[in-house]
C-alpha positions as CSV (number, residue, x, y, z in Angstrom):
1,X,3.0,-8.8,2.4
2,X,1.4,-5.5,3.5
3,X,3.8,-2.9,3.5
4,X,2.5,0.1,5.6
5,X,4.6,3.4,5.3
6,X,4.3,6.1,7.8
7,X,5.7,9.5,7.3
8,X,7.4,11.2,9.8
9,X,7.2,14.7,11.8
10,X,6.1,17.6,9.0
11,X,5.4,14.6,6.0
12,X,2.6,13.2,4.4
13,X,2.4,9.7,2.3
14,X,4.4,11.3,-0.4
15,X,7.3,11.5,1.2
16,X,7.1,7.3,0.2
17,X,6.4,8.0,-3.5
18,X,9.8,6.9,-5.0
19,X,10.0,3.6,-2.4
20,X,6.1,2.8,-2.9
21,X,6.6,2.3,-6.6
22,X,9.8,0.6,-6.4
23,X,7.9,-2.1,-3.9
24,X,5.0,-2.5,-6.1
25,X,7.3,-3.4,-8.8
26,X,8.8,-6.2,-6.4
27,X,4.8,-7.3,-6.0
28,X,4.0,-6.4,-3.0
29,X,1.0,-4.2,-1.7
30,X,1.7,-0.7,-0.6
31,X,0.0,1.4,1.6
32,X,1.2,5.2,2.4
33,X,-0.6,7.1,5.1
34,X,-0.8,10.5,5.6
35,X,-1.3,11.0,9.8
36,X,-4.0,13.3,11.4
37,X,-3.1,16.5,11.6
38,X,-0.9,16.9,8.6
39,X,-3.5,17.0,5.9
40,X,-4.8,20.1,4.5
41,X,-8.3,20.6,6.2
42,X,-6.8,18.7,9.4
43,X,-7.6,21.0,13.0
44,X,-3.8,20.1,14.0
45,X,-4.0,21.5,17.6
46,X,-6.4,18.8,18.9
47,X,-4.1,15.4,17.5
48,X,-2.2,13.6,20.5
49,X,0.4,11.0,20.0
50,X,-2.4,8.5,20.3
51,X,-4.6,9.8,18.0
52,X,-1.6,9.1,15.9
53,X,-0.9,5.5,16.8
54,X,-4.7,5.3,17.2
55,X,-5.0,6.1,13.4
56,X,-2.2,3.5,12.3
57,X,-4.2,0.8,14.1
58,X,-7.6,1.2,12.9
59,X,-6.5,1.5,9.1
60,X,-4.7,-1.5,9.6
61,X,-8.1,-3.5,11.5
62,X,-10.2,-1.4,9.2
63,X,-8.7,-3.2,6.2
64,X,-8.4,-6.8,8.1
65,X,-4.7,-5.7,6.7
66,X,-2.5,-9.5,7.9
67,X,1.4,-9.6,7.3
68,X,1.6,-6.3,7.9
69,X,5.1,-4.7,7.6
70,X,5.1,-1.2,9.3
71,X,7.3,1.1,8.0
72,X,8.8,4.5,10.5
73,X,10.7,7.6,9.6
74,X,11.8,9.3,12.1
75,X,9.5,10.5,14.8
76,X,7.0,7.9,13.2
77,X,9.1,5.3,14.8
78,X,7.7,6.3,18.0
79,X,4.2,6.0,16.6
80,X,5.6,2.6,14.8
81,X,6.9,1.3,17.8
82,X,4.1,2.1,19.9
83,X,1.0,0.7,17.1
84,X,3.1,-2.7,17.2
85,X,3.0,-3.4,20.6
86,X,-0.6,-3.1,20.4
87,X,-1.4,-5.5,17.2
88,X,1.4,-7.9,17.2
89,X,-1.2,-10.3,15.2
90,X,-1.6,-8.1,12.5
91,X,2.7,-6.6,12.6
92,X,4.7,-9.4,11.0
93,X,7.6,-7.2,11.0
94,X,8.6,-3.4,12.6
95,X,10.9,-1.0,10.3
96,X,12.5,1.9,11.9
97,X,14.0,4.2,9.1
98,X,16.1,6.8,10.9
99,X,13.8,6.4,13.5
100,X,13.0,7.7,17.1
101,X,12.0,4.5,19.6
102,X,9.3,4.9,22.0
103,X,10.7,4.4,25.2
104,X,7.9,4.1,28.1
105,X,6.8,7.6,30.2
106,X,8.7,9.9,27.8
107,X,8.3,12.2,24.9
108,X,10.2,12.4,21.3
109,X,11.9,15.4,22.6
110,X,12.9,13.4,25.6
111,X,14.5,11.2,23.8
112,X,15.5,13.6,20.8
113,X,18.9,15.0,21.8
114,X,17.0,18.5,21.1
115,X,17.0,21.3,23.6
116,X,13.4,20.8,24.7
117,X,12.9,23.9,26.7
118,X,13.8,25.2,23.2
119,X,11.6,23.0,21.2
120,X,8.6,23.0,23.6
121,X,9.2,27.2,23.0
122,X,9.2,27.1,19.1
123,X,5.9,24.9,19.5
124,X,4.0,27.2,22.0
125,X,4.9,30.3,19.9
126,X,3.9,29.1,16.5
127,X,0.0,28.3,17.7
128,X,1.1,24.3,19.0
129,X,2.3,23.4,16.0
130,X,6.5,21.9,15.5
131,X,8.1,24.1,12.5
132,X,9.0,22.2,10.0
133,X,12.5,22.8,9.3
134,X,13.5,25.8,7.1
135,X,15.3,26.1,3.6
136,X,18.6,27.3,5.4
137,X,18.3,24.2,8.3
138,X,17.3,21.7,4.9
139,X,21.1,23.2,3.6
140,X,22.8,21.8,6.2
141,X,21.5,18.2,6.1
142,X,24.2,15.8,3.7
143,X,23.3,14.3,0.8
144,X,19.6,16.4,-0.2
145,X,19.8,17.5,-3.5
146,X,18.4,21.1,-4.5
147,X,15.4,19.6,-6.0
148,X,14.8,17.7,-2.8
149,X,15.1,21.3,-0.8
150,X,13.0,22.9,-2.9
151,X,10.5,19.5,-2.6
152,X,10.7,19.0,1.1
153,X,10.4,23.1,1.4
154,X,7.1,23.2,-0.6
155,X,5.5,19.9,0.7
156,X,6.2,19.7,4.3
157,X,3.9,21.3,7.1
158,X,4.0,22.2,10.8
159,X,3.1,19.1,12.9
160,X,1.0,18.5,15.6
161,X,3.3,19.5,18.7
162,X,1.2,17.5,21.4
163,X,2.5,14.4,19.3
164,X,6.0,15.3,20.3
165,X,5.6,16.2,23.7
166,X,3.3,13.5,24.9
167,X,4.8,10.3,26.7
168,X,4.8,7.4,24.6
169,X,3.0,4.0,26.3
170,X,3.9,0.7,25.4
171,X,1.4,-2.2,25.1
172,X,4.8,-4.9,25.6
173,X,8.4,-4.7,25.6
174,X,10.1,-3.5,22.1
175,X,12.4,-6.7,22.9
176,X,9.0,-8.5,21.9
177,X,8.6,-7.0,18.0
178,X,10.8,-8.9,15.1
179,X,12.2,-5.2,13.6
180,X,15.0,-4.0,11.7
181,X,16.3,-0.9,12.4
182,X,17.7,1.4,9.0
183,X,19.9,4.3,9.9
184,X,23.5,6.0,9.1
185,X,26.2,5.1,11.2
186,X,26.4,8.6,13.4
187,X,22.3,8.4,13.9
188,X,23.0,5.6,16.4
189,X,26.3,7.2,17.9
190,X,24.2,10.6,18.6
191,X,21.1,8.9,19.9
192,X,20.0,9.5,23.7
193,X,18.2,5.8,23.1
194,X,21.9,4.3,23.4
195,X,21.5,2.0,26.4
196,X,17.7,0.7,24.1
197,X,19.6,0.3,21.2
198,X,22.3,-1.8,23.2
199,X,19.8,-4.0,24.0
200,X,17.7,-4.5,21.0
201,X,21.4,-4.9,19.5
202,X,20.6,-8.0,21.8
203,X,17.9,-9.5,20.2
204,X,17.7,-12.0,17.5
205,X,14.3,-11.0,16.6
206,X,16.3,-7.8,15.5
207,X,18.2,-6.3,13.1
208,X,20.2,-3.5,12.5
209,X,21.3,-2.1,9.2
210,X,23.2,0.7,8.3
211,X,22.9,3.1,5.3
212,X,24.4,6.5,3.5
213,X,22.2,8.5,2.7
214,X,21.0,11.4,5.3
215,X,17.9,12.0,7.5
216,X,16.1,11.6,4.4
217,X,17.1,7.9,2.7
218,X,13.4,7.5,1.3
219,X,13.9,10.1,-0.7
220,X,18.0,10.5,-1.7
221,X,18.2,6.4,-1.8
222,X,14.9,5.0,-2.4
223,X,16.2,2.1,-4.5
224,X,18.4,1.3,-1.2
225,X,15.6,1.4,0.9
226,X,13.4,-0.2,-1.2
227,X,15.7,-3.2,-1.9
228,X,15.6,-3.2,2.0
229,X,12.6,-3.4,2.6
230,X,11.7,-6.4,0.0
231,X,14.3,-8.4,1.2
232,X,12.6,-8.8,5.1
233,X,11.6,-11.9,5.7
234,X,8.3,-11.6,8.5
């Protein structure tokens, strides 16, 4: 299988590092993406959701990539959820990882639990870009270690805050992807997506798995995850 990782909000393909290598090991072939906008000579201001999902698709028809098993962290689940719709041919099989879903006519912040007002504020003021999240805000998440502060604090960037604002558009129903969905416990409990998640809960063509290890479980469990991930059968 094709295993296609997709950071999310702030992240580039090394965030996947540590899973990658573990799901190479198992055989398979592993591709980590780094989204517009969050590389270094990217112009950040001008990316739009679907220049984001837009980008998943066309590596994956670029490469003629079959069997493809996309991978989502977090706000990437939109763009995950979204890019499968769209290629069902190519997506054997949907991952969300601590993920957002895309729910049709609204935003990630929409769907968040954040204070957009707030959020849409923070964005405007800092040139349209999202802040990634500080050292002190990093503290206060369970289970990263100081050596993942001090990585996620050197690595991560501002990301694109049209991405996050824009209203996500959904080629077909998210009851018609085969998907797992990877999160903690309280993820699901705090989610705005609860009557979604209900009814995916629903579906045989998904699954729902629960994990401890933080916001982060790519990088403070990536044997976990990876073990996860090679056991999906597409």
């Amino acid at each position: 299988m094709n295993y296609v990782l997709i950071p999310g909000a702030w992240a580039g393909a090394w965030v996947w590092d540590a899973v990658a290598t573990k799901l190479r090991q198992y055989g398979h072939i592993v591709h980590q993406l780094t989204l517009p906008g969050l590389g270094n000579d990217d112009d950040a201001g001008q990316v739009r959701l679907a220049t984001h999902v837009d980008a998943v698709i066309e590596y994956v028809e670029s490469r003629n990539l079959e069997d493809v098993v996309l991978v989502g962290h977090s706000y990437s689940g939109i763009v995950v959820g979204i890019a499968s719709t769209r290629v069902q041919q190519r997506v054997a099989h949907s991952v969300f990882i601590e993920g957002f879903l895309p729910v049709e006519g609204k935003s990630l912040l929409d769907v968040s639990g954040l204070d957009v007002a707030h959020e849409k504020r923070l964005i405007r003021e800092n040139g349209g870009l999202w802040p990634a999240p500080t050292r002190e805000e990093l503290e206060g998440q369970p289970h990263l270690s100081a050596e993942l502060i001090d990585l996620l604090v050197a690595k991560q960037q501002d990301h694109p805050g049209r991405t996050v604002m824009d209203q996500a558009r959904l080629a077909v129903p998210l009851t018609m992807l085969r998907a797992t969905f990877i999160s903690e416990e309280g993820w699901l409990r705090s989610s705005r997506e609860a009557d979604l998640v209900e009814t995916l809960r629903n579906q045989r063509s998904w699954e729902f798995k629960v994990i401890e290890g933080g916001h982060w479980p790519m990088l403070t469990i990536p044997d976990e995850i990876s073990r996860l991930l090679h056991g999906i059968r597409t």
